[in-house]
N, C-alpha and C positions, 0 to 999 in steps of 0.2 A: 604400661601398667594395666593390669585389667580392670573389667567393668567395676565388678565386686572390688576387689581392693580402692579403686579410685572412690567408690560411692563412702566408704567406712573412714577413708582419709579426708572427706569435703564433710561429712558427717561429724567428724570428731573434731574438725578446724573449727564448723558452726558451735560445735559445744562451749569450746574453747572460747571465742569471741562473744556469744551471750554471758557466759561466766562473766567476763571482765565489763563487762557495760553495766555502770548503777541503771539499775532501775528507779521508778519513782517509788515510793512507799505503797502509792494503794496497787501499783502492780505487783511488787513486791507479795504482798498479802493477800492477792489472786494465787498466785505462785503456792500458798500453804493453805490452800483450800476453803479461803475464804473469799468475800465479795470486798469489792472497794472501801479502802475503810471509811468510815464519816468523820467528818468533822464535826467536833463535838461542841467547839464555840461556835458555830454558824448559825445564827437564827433568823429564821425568813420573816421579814417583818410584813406584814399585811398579804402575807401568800398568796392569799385567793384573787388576788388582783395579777397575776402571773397569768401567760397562755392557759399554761398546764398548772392549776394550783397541784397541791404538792406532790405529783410527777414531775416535775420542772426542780423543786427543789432537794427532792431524791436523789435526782438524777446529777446533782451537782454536793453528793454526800452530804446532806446540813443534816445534823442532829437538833433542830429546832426550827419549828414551823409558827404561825399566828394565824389565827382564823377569829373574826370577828361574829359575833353573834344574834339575832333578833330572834326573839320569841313573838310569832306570830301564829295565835291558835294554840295546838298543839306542836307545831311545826318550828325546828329550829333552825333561820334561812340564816347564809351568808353573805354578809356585803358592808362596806364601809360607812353608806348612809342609806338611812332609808328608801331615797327614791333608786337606788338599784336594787330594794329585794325582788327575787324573782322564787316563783315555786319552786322551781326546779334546782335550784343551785342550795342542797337543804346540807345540814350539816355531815348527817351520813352519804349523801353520793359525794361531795365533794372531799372526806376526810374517811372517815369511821368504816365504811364499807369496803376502798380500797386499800386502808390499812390490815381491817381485817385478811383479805385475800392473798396480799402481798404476807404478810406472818405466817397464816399456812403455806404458803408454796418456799420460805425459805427457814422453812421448821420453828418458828418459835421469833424470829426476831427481822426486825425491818431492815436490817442488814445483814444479810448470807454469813455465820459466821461472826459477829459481832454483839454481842447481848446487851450491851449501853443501850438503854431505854432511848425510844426518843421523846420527845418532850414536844408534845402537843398545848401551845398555851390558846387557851380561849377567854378572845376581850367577849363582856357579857357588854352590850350595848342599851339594852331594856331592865326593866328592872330586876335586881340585883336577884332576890329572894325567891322570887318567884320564878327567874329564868333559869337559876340553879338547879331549883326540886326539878324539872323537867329534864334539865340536860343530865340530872341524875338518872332520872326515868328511862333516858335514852343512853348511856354508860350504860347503864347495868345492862341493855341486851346483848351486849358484846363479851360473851364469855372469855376470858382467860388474855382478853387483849391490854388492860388496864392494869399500872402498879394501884396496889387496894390499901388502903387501910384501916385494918382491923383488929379490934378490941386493943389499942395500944403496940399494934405491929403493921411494919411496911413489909410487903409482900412484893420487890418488882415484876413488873412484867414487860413485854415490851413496849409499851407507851404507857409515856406519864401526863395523864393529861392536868394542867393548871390553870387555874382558873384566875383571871384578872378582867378589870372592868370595872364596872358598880361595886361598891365598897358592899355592898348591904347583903352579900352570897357569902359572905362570911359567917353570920349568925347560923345561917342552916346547917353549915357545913360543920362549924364549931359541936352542933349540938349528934353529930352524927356517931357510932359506932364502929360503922362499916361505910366505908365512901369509898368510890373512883375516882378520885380529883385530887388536886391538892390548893393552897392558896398563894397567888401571886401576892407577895410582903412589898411595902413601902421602906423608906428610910428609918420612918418613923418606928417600923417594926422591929426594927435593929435592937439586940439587946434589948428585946420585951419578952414576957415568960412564954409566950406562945413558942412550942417544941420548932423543929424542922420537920415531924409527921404532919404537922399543920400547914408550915411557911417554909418550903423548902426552897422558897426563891424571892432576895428582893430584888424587886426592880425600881428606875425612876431614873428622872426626867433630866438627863446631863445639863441641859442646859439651864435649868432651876439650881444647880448646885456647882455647876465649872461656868469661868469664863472663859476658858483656851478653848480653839476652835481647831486647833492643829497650825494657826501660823505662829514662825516663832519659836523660842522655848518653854516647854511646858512649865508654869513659875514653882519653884520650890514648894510651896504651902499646897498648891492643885495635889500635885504627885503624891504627898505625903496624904494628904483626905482619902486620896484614894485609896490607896495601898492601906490605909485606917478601916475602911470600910470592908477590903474585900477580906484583910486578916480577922477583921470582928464578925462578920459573917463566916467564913471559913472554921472558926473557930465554935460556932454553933453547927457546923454542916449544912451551912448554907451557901444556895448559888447567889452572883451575882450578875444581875443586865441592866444596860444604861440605855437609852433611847431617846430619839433625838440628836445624836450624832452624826456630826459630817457624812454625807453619803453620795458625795459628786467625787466621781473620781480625777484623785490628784495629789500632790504631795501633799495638800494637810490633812484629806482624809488616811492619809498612806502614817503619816506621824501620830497620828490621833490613836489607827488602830493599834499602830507600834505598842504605844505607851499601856492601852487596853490585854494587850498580851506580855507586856514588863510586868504588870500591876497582877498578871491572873485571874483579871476578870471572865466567867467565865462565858458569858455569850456576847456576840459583836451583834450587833442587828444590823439589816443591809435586808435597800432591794436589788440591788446590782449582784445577783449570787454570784454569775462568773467571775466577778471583780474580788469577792471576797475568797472563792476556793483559790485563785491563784494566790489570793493575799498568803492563806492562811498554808497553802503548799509551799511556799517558799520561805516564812518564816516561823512555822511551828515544824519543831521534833517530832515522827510520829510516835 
């Protein structure tokens, strides 16, 4: 056989054999010119405490990050308690700056090809009111990176940043026209007149409101609260996140997040990301 003839018959056998091999989804959707898709229930819980805060959880698709926040000065530093703030580790080097660079360089959105906002939530750890107007200060230098809302319209963009923590950043925010944020909702929120342009996400605290911890079967009345909650939110166009859930891996955390993707809840919090993208690659449809 010649050169040429052999080269267009091992060429068209390789065709042949990639055809027939599933890929995974997010290769899949390289494949149609886009980037890895994200996971859209994945939320990094306490990120910044990660090697690479959130490069690290990019880098394992989460469509939701956590950054905790101290108003110190003018300066909005990151860290879990006070005695790890450091200057340097401030809100925009560690979040806002390379969100911003990474949206320009893949035109518009934190994932090549994907427009689902991510969902930047910030615990305010200082006081509520005051730590707000500031981090507003610090939103708005960021052109065109923030879903906004305005005079009674949501405008997305690629990050939505939400605000949770101190109860008291609500008053500011309520009285606003024009904001970059939106408000982290309680239970208690459920079914109160306050819009989804306000409260476009409740969260709280699994362990305040379930006894199942994943051993076992989850009891009839747990299942059914939940699936209560996530349909009475849903039904306002609200998200839902639980935290505080099992996060050692093993089968009751494995049963636990089962029942969090039965129910359609829509964020799983986890610091284990690898633990969680495999979770969510093997048992979510993409």
């Amino acid at each position: 056989m010649a050169l040429t003839t052999r080269r267009r018959a091992l060429t068209t056998l390789g065709a042949a054999l990639a055809g027939s091999v599933a890929l995974p989804a997010h290769a899949r959707a390289s494949e149609r010119g886009h980037g890895p898709r994200p996971l859209r229930r994945a939320h990094a819980h306490n990120d910044y405490e990660h090697p690479r805060p959130l490069f690290d959880a990019l880098g394992h698709r989460f469509g939701s990050v956590e950054a905790d926040i101290y108003l110190v000065g003018d300066q909005l530093l990151v860290a879990h308690d006070p005695a790890d703030l450091d200057p340097a580790r401030t809100l925009e080097s560690l979040y806002l700056d390379p969100l911003a660079a990474r949206v320009r360089a893949n035109h518009g959105s934190v994932y090549r090809g994907w427009r689902t906002p991510l969902q930047l939530l910030i615990d305010i750890k200082t006081e509520g009111s005051s730590t707000y107007l500031e981090l507003d200060r610090h939103l708005r230098r960021y052109r065109n990176l923030f879903t906004t809302y305005a005079h009674g319209r949501v405008h997305p963009g690629p990050v939505t940043a939400v605000i949770s923590g101190d109860r008291a950043a609500r008053t500011p925010m309520e009285a606003q026209s024009v904001r970059r944020a939106f408000y982290d909702g309680r239970l208690t929120d459920l079914g109160s007149s306050a819009p989804a342009s306000l409260i476009p996400l409740i969260s709280d605290n699994w362990t305040l409101n379930f006894s199942w911890l994943g051993a076992g079967p989850f009891p009839g009345a747990e299942r059914q609260k939940l699936r209560g909650i996530v349909a009475a939110a849903h039904a306002r166009r609200q998200k839902v996140r639980l935290w505080a859930t099992p996060d050692r891996a093993g089968p009751d955390r494995d049963a636990l997040w089962a029942e969090l993707l039965a129910a359609d809840v829509d964020y799983v919090n986890t610091d284990d990301l690898a633990g969680l993208e495999a979770f969510l690659d093997a048992h979510e449809r993409p």
